[in-house]
Backbone as CSV, one residue per row, in Angstrom:
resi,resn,N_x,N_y,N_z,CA_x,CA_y,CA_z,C_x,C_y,C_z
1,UNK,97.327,95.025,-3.973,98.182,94.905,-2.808,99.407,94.085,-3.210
2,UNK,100.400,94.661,-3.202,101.773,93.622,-3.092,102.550,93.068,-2.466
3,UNK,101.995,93.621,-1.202,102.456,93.090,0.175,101.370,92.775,0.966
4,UNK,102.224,91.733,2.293,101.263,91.502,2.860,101.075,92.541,3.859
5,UNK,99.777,92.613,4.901,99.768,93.739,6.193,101.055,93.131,7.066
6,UNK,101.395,93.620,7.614,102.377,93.460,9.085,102.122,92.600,9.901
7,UNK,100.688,92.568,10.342,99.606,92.092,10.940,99.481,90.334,10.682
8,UNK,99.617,90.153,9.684,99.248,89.035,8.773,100.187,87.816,9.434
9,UNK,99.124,87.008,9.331,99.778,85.571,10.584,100.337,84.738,9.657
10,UNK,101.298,84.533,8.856,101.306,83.568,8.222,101.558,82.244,8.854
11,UNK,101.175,81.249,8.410,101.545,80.010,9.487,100.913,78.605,8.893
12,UNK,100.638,77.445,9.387,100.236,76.360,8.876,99.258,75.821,9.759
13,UNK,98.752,74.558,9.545,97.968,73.945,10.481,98.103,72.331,10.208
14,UNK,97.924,71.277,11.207,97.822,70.103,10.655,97.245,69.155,11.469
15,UNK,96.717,67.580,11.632,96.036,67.180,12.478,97.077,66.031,12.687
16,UNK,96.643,65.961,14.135,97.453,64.500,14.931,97.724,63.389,13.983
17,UNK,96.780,62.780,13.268,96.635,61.660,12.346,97.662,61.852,11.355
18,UNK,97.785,62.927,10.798,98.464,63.233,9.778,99.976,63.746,9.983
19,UNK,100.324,63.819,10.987,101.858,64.090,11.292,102.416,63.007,12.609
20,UNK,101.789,62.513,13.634,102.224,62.221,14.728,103.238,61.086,15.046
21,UNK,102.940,60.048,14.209,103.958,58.885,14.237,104.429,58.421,15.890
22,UNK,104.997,57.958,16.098,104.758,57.542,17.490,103.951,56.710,17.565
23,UNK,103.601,55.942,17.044,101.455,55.726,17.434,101.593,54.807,18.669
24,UNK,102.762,53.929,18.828,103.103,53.062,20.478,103.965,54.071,21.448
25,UNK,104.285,54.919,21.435,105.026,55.400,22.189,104.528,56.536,23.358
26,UNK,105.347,56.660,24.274,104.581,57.734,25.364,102.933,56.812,25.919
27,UNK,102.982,55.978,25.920,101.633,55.797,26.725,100.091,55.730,25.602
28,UNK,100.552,55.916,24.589,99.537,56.425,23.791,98.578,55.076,23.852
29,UNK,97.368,55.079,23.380,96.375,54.155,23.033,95.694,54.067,22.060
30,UNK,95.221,53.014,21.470,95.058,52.826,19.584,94.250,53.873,19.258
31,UNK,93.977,54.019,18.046,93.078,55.279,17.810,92.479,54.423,16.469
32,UNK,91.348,54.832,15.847,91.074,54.774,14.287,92.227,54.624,13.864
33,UNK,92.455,56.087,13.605,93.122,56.148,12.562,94.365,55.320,12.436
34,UNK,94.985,54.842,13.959,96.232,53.418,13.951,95.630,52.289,13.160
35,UNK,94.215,52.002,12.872,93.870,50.942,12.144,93.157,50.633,10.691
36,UNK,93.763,52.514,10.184,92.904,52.556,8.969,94.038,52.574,7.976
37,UNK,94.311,51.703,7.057,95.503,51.289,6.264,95.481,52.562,5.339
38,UNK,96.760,52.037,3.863,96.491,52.944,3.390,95.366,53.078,1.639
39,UNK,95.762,53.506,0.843,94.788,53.417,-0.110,95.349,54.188,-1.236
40,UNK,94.954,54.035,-2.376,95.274,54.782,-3.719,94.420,54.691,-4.586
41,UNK,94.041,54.842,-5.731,93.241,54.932,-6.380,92.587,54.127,-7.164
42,UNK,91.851,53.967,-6.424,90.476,52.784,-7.103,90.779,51.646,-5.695
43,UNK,91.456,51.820,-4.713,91.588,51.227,-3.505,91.275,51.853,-2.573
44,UNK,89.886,52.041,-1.552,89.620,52.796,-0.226,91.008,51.856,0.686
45,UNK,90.910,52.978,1.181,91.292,52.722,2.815,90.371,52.102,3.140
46,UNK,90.989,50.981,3.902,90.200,50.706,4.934,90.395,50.201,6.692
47,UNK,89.418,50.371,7.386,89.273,50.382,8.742,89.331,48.926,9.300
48,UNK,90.741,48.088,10.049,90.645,47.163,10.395,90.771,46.584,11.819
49,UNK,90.242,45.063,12.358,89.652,45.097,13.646,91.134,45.211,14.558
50,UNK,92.082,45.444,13.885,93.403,45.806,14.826,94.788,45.728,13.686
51,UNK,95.807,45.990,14.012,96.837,46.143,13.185,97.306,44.707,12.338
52,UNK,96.916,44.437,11.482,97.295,42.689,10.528,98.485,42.634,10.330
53,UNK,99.388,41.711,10.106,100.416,41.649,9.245,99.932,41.626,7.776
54,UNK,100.635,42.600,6.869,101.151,42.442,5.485,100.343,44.014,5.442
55,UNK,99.489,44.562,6.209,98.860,45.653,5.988,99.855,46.702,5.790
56,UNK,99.631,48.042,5.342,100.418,49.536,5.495,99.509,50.073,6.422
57,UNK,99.878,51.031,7.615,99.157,51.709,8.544,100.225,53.315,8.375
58,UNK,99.505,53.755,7.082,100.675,55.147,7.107,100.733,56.169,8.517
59,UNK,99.594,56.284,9.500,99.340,56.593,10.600,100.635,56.401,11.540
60,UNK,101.018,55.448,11.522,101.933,54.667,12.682,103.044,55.539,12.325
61,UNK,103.808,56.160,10.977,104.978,57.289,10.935,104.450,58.380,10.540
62,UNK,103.872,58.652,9.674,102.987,59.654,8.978,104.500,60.595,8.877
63,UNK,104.436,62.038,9.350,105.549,62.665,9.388,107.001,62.585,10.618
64,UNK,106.291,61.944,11.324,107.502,61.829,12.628,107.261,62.732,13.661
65,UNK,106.316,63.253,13.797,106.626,64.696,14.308,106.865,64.297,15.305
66,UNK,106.396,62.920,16.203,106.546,63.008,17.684,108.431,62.861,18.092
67,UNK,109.011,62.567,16.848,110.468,62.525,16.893,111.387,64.012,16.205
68,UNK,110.538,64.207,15.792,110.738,65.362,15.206,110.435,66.559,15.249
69,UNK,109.896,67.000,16.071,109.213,67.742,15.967,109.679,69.510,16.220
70,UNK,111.279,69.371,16.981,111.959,70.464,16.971,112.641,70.703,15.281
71,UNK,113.222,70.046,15.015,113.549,70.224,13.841,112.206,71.038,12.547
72,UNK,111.103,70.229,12.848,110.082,70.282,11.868,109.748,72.164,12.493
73,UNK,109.604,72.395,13.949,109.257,73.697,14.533,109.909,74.953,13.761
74,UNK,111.598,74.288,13.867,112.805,75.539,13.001,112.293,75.398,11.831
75,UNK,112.136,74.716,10.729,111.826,74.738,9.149,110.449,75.587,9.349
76,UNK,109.706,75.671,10.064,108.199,76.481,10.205,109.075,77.851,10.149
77,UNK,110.048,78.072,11.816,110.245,79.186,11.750,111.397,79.982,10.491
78,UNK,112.018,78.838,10.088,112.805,79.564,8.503,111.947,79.586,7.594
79,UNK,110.565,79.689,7.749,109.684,79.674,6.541,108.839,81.232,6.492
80,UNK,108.841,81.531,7.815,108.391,82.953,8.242,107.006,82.733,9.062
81,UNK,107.038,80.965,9.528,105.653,81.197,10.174,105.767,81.799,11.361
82,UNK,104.119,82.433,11.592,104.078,83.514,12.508,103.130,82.239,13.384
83,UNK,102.676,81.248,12.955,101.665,80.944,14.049,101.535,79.312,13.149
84,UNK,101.484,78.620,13.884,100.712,77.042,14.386,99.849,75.913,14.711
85,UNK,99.113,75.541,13.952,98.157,74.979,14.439,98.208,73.412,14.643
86,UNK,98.070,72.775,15.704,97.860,70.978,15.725,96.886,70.830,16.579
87,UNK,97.074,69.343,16.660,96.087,69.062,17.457,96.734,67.682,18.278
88,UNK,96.343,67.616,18.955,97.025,65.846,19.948,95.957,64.928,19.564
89,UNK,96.473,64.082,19.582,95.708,62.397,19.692,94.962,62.683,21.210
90,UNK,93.719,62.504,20.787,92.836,62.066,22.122,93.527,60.911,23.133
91,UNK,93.911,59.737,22.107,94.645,58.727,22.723,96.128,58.501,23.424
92,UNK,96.124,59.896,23.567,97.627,60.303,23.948,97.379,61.125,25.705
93,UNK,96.043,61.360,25.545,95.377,61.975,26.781,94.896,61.011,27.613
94,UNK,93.828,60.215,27.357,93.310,59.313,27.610,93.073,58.174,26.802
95,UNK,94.140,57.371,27.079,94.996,56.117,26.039,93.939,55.090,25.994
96,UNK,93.042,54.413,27.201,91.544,53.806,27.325,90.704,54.810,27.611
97,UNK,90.747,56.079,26.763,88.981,56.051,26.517,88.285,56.368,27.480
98,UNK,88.570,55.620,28.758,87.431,55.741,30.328,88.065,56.086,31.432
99,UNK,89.463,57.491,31.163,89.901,57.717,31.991,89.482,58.592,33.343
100,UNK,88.359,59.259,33.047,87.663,60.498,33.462,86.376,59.757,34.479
């Protein structure tokens, strides 16, 4: 085959944690992942009891998307994606947890 079908979705996918940035903004409420620093090799990440000074929390910008996210949409669509996948921060729904 040297082409793709017609049919064929090309597109991406990615999770809240990993693009959202924002992590105070809009109402949102802490999550894990706002308190899991960052890490490299032969260094875990790790999970702390709230945001420290001197820590990295790559979470808190990650990609920008919550600022970005039209811009980031057009580069999808000059790429030929046909389709999208994310996901929201739970904590962006229900910021404490015991809203329901």
């Amino acid at each position: 085959m040297s082409k793709l079908p017609k049919n064929f979705l090309w597109g991406g996918a990615v999770a809240a944690h990993q693009l959202e940035g924002g992590w105070q903004e809009g109402g949102k409420g802490i999550s894990v992942a706002d308190v899991m620093t960052a890490g490299r090799h032969g260094v875990p990440r790790e999970i702390t009891a709230g945001v420290l000074e001197g820590k990295y929390y790559p979470n808190h910008e990650a990609i920008d998307f919550y600022h970005r996210y039209k811009e980031d949409i057009a580069l999808f669509a000059e790429m030929g994606f046909k389709c999208f996948r994310t996901s929201i921060a739970w904590t962006r729904i229900f910021p404490k947890g015991d809203e329901l």
